[in-house]
N, C-alpha and C positions, 0 to 999 in steps of 0.2 A: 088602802088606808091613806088620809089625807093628815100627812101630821105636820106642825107646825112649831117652830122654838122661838121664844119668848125669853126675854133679859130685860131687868129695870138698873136703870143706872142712876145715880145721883147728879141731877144739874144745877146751875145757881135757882133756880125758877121750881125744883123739886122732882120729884123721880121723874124719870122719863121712859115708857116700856114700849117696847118695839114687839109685834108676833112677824117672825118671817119664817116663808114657804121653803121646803127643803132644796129649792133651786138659788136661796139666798132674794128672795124679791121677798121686799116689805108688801105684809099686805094689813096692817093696822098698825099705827102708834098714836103716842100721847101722854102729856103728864100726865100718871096714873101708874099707881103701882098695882093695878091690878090689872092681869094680863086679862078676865072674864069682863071686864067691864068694854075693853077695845073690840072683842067679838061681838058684840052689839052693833056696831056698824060696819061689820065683816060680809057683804053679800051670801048668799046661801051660796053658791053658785062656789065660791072661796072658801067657807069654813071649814078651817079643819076636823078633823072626826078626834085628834087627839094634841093638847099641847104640852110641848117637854120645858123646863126651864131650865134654862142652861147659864153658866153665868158671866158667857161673853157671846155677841153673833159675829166673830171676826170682822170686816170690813162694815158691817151698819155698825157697830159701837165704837168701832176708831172715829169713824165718818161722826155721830154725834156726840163724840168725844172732843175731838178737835172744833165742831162747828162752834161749842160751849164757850171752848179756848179762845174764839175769835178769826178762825179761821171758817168765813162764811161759806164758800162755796162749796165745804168737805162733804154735804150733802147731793150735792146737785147730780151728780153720775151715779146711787144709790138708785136699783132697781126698785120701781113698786110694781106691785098690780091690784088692780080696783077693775070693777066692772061696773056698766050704766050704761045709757044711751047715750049716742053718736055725739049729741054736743055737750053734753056733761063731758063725757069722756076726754074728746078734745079742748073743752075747757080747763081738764087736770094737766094735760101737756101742753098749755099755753102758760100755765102757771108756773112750772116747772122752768119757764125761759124767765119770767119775772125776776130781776138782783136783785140781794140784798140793798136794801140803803134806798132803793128806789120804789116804795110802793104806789100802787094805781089804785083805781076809784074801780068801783064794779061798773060802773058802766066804762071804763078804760078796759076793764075786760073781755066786758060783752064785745066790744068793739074789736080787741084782738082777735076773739075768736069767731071772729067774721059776723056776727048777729047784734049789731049797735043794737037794735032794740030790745034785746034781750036780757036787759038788766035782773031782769029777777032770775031767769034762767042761772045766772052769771052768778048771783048771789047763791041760789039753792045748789050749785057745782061746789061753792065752799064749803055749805055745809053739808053736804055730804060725804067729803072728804075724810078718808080713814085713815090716810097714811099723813098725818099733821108733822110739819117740818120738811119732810123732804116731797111734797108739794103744799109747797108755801104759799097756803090761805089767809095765814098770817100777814102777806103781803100787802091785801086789798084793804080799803077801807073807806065811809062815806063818803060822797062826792062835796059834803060840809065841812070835808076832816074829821068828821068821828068814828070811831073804829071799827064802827059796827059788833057783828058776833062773832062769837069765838068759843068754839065746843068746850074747850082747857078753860075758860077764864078769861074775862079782859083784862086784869093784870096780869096775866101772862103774855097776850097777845102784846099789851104793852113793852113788856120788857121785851120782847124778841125786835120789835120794832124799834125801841132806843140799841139794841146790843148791837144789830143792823144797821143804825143812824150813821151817817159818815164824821158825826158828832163824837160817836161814841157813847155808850150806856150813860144815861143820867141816875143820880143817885135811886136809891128806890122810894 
């Protein structure tokens, strides 16, 4: 049996629910208080057969507890796992190297993760992404400055992006 635990927590930007595997690796989050809504982009392959709601995941809830606070990196060593093909894949862990305060363009992506031409590749890696925040999709954004998509919201995407600004969050 594949079981899986699930916690939503209160953030400035609104709940934030994590499902992690019983080895402690994220394997869906997202603003969303609904834990059934993040298994939709949970690979079969990943799905739990059962989810428990618990009302803290030890080290992921500190981790996006503290990132909230302003402490950006409290994510970055937060196990996930996802599955996909070879360059999505390594597209997730190129992202993963991405700072806060410093976002790139998808084709800044394409390009780290070895396939410059691969812009759209580079772009459907983000959205594919299940474990939102701690591989920060959020990061990327048009190569005109516009944000592009964002599964949560663009004013969400916004906000993480000013919280992240070396600026500091602008009003809302």
């Amino acid at each position: 049996m594949n079981i899986a635990s699930w916690s939503t927590h209160h953030t400035p930007i609104g709940p934030f629910t994590a499902l992690v595997a019983a080895d402690g690796a994220v394997i869906a989050s997202g603003w969303t208080a609904e834990p059934h809504e993040l298994l939709k982009v949970v690979p079969a392959a990943l799905t739990p057969t059962e989810l428990r709601a618990r009302d803290e995941l030890g080290p992921v809830t500190r981790a996006v507890r503290r990132y909230h606070e302003g402490e950006l990196d409290a994510v970055d060593q937060v196990p996930v796992r996802q599955r996909s093909g070879e360059f999505i894949a390594h597209t997730w862990e190129v992202l993963r190297g991405v700072p806060a305060g410093k976002p790139l363009t998808y084709s800044d992506l394409a390009e780290l993760a070895g396939r410059p031409q691969a812009v759209r590749a580079a772009a459907a890696a983000c959205a594919r992404n299940a474990t939102a925040l701690f591989v920060p999709c959020h990061r990327i954004v048009r190569i005109d400055g516009g944000l592009g998509g964002f599964r949560w919201g663009l004013h969400v995407k916004r906000w993480l992006l000013a919280h992240e600004s070396p600026a500091g969050p602008s009003p809302r």
